[in-house]
C-alpha positions as a Markdown table, in Angstrom:
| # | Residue | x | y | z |
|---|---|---|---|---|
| 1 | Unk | 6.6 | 31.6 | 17.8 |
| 2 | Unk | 8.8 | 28.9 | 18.7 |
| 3 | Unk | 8.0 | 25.2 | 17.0 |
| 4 | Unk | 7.4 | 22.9 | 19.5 |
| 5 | Unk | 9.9 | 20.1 | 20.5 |
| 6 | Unk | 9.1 | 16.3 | 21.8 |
| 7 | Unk | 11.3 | 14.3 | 23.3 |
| 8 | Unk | 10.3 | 11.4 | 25.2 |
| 9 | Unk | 11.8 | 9.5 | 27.8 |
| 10 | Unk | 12.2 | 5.5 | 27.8 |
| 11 | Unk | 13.7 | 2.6 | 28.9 |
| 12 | Unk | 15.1 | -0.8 | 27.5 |
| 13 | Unk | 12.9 | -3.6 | 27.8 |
| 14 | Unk | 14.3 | -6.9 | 28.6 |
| 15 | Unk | 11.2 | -9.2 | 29.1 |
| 16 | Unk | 10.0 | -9.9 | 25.9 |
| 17 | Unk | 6.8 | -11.9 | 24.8 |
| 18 | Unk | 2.8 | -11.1 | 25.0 |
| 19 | Unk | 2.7 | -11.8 | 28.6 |
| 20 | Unk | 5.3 | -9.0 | 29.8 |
| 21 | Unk | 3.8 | -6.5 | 26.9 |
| 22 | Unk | 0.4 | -7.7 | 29.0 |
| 23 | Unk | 1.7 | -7.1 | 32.2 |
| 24 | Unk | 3.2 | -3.4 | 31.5 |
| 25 | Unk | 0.3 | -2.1 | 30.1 |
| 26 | Unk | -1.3 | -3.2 | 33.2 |
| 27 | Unk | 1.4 | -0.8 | 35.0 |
| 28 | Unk | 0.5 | 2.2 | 32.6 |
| 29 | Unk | 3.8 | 1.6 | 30.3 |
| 30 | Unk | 3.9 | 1.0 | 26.6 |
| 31 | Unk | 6.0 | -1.6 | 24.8 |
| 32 | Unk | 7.5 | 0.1 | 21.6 |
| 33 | Unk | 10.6 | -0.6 | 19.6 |
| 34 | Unk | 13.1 | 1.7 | 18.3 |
| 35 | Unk | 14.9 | 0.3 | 14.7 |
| 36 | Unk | 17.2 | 1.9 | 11.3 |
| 37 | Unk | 20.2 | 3.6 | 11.1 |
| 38 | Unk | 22.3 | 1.2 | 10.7 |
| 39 | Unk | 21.9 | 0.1 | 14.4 |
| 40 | Unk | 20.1 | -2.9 | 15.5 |
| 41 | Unk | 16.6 | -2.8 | 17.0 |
| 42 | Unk | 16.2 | -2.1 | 20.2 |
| 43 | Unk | 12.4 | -3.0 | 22.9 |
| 44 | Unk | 11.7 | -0.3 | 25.1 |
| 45 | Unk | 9.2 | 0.4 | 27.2 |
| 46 | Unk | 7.8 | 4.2 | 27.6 |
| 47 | Unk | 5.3 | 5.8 | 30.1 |
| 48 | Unk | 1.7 | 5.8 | 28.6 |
| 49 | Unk | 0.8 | 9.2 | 30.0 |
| 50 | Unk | 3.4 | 10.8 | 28.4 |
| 51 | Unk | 3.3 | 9.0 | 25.0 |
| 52 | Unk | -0.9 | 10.0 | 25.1 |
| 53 | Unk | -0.5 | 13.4 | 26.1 |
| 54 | Unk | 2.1 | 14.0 | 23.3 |
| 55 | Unk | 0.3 | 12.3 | 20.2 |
| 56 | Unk | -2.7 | 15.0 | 20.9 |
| 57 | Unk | -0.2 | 17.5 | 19.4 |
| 58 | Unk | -1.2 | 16.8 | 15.6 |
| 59 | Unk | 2.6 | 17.6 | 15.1 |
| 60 | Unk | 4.1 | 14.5 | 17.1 |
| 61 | Unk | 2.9 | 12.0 | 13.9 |
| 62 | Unk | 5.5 | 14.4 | 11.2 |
| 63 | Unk | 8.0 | 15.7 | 13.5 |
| 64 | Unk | 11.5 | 14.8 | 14.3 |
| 65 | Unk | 11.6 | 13.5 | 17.7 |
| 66 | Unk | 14.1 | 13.5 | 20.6 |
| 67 | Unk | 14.2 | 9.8 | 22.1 |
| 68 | Unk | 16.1 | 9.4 | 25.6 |
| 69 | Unk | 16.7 | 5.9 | 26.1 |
| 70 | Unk | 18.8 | 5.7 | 29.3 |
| 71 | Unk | 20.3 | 9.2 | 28.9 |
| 72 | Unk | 21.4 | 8.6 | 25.4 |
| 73 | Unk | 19.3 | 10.8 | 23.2 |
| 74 | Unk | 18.8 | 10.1 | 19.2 |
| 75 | Unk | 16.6 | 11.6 | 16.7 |
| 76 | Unk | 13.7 | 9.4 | 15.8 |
| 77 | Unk | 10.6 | 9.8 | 13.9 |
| 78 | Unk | 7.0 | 7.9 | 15.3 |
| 79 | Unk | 6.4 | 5.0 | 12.7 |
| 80 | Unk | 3.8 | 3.1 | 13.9 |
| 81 | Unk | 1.2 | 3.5 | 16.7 |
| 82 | Unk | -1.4 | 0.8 | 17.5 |
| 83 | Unk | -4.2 | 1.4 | 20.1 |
| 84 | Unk | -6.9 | -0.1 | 21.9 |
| 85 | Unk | -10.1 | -1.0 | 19.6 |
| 86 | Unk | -12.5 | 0.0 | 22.2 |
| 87 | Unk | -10.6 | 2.2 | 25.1 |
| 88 | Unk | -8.4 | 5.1 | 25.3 |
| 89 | Unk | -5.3 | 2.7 | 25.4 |
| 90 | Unk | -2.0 | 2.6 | 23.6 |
| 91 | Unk | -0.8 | -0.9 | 22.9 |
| 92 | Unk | 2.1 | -0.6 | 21.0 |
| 93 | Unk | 4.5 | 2.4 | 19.2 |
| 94 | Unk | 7.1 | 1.9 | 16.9 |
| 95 | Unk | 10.2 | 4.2 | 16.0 |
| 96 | Unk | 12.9 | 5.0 | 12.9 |
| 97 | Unk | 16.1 | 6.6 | 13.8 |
| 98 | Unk | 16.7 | 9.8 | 12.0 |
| 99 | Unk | 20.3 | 9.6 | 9.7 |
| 100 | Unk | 21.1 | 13.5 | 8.2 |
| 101 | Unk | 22.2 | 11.7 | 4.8 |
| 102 | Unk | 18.9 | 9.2 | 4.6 |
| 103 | Unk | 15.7 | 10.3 | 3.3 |
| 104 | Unk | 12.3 | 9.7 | 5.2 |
| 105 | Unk | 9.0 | 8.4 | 3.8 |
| 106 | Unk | 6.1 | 10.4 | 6.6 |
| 107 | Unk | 2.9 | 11.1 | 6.2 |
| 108 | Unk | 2.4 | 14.9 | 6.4 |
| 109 | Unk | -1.0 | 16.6 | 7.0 |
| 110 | Unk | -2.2 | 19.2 | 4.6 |
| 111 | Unk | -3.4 | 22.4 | 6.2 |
| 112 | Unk | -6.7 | 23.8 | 4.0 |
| 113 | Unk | -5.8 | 27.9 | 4.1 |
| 114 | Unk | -8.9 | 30.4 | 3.1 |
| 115 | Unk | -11.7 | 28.3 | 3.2 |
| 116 | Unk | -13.9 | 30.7 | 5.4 |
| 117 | Unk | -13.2 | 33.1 | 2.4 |
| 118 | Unk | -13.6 | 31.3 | -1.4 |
| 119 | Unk | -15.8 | 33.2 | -3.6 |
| 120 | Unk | -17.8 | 30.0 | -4.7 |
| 121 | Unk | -18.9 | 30.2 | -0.8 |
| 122 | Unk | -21.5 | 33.1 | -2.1 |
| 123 | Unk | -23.0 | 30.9 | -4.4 |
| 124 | Unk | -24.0 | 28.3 | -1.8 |
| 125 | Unk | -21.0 | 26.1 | -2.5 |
| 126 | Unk | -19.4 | 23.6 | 0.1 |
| 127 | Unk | -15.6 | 22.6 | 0.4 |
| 128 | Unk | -15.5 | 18.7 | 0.0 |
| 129 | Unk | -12.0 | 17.0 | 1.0 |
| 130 | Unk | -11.2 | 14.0 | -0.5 |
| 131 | Unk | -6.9 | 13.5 | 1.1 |
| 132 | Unk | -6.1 | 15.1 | 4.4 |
| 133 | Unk | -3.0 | 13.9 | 4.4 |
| 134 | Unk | 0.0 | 13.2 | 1.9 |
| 135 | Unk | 2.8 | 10.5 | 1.8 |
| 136 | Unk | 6.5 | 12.4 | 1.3 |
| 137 | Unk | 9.8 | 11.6 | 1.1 |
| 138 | Unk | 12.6 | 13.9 | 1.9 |
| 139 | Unk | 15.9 | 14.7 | 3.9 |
| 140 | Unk | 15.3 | 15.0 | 7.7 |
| 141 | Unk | 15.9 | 18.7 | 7.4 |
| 142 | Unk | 13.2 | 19.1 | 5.0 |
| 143 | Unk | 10.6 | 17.4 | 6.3 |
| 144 | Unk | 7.5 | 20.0 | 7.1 |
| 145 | Unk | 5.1 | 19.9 | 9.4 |
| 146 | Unk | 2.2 | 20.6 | 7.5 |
| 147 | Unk | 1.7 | 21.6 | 3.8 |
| 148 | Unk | 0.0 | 24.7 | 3.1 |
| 149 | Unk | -3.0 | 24.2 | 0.8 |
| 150 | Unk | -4.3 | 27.8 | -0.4 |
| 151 | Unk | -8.4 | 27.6 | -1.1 |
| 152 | Unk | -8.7 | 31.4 | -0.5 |
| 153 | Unk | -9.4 | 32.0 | -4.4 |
| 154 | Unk | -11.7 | 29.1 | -5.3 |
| 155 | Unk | -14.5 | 29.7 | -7.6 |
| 156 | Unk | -18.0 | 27.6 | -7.8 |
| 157 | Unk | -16.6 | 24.0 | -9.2 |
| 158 | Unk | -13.2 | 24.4 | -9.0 |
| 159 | Unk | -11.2 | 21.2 | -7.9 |
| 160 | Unk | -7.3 | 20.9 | -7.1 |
| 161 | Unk | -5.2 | 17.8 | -7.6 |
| 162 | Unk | -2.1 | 16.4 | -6.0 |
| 163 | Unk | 0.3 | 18.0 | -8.7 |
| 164 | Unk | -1.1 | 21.1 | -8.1 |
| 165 | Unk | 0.2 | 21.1 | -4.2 |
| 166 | Unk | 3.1 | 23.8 | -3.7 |
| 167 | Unk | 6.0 | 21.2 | -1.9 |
| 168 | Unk | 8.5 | 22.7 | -0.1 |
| 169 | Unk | 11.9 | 22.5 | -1.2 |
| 170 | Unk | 13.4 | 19.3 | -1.2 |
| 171 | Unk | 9.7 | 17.8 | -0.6 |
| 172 | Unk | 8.7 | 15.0 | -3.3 |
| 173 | Unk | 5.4 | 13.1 | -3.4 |
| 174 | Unk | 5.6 | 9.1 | -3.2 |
| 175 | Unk | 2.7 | 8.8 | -5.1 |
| 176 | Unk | 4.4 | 10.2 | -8.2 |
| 177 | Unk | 7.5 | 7.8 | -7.3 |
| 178 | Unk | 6.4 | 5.9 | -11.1 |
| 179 | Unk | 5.1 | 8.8 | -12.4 |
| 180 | Unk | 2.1 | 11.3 | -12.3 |
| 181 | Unk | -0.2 | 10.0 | -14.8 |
| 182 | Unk | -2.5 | 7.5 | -13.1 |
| 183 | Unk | -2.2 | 9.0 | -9.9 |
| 184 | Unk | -2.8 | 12.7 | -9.6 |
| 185 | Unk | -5.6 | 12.2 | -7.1 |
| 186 | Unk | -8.2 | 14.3 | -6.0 |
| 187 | Unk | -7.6 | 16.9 | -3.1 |
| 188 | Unk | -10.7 | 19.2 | -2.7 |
| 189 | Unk | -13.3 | 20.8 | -4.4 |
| 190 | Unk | -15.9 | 23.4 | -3.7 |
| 191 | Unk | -19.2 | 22.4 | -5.4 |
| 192 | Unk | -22.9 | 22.9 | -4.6 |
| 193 | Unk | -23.9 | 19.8 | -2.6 |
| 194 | Unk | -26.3 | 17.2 | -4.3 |
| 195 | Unk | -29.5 | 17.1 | -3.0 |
| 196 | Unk | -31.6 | 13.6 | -3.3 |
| 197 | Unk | -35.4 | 13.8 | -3.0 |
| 198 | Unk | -36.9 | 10.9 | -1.8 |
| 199 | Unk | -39.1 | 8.7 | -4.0 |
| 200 | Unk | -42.5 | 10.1 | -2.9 |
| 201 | Unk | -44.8 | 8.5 | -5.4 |
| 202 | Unk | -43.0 | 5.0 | -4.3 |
| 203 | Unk | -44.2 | 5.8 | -0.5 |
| 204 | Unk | -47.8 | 6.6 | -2.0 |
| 205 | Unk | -47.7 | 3.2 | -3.7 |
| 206 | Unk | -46.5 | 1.3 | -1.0 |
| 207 | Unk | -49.0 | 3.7 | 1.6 |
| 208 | Unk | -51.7 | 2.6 | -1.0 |
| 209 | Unk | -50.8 | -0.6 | -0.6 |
| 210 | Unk | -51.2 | -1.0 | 2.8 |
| 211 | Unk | -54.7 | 0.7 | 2.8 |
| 212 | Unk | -55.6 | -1.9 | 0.4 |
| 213 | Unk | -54.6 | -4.9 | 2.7 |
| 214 | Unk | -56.1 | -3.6 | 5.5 |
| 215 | Unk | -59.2 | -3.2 | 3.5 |
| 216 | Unk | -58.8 | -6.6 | 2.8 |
| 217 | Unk | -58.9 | -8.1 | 5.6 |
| 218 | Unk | -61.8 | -5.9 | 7.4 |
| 219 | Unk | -63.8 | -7.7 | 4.3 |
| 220 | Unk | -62.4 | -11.2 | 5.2 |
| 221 | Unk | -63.4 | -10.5 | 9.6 |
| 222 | Unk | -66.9 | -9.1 | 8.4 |
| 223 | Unk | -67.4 | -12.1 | 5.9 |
| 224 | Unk | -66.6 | -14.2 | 8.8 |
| 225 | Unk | -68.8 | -12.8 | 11.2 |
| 226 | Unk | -71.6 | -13.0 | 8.8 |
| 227 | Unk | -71.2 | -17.0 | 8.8 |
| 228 | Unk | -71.2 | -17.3 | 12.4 |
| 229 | Unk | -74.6 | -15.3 | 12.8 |
């Protein structure tokens, strides 16, 4: 199969400022900016239907894109992307050029292979991810969609860090930019899951409590009542 290709369409945007970003969102376009190689940074404004349909490929966020901005097509990778706290609304989406000769820093997803299969599954153990995604750098031709993350073999307990990820060639790991010790983090484990009772003879205390009180104050009422007769 085929990898799928993106390219979206957009336009320059000459009126700047909060009131014209205001105003196109209003007419279903987005405000972006498209900025590097060596080129100054250029506002555009892109349809929002396209823009949403495409980032619901998980693929859009690590792929090399194709960006048409007035029928001149460049290579561009999505940077930023902010959206709407409480609606279905993109507000703003930033891009990076794409040079051959420069590296890229992207976050890549990681892609959890076997999991429906690890022997530790027969003894009641449950995968636990602590990263679903990784920070690279790499050469635009390197960069991978996904890295594979192979669980199939995983025993009751076992645990897998960030060195023990197989890269693909070319493929380095920014957070071992200064060094691995310090930061080989945590990537997933298959464990029994921790069960916590709940403090039952702290909810007898506290029921006993109660009973107590409201004995209490049936004494006080009848006391009471006794005075008035």
């Amino acid at each position: 199969m085929s990898a799928v290709t993106f390219e979206v369409s957009a336009e320059v945007r000459q009126d700047l400022g909060k009131g014209a970003s205001r105003r196109l969102r209003h007419s279903n376009k987005v405000p972006a900016v498209v900025y590097g190689g060596g080129e100054p940074a250029v506002s555009l404004t892109l349809d929002h239907n396209q823009l949403f349909h495409a980032l619901s490929h998980e693929a859009f966020y690590s792929r090399i894109l194709t960006l048409t901005v007035s029928g001149k097509a460049e290579k561009v990778v999505l940077k930023a992307l902010q959206r709407h706290p409480a609606k279905p609304r993109l507000c703003h989406a930033d891009f990076q050029r794409v040079r051959a000769d420069q590296k890229l820093h992207m976050h890549v997803p990681l892609h959890f292979l076997g999991q429906d299969v690890a022997p530790g599954l027969a003894e009641e153990g449950v995968f636990s991810h602590t990263i679903s995604d990784v920070e690279v750098v790499c050469l635009p031709a390197d960069l991978p969609e996904f890295i594979a993350v192979d669980v199939s073999h995983f025993v009751l307990d076992q645990v897998l860090h960030l060195s023990e990820l197989v890269l693909p060639k070319g493929v380095e790991l920014v957070a071992f930019a200064h060094g691995v010790e310090g930061h080989d983090l945590l990537v997933v484990s298959l464990h029994v899951p921790h069960i916590v009772e709940e403090p039952v003879e702290e909810v007898v205390a506290a029921e006993g409590e109660e009973v107590a009180a409201a004995e209490g104050e049936e004494s006080a009422d009848t006391a009471s009542d006794a005075k008035k007769e």
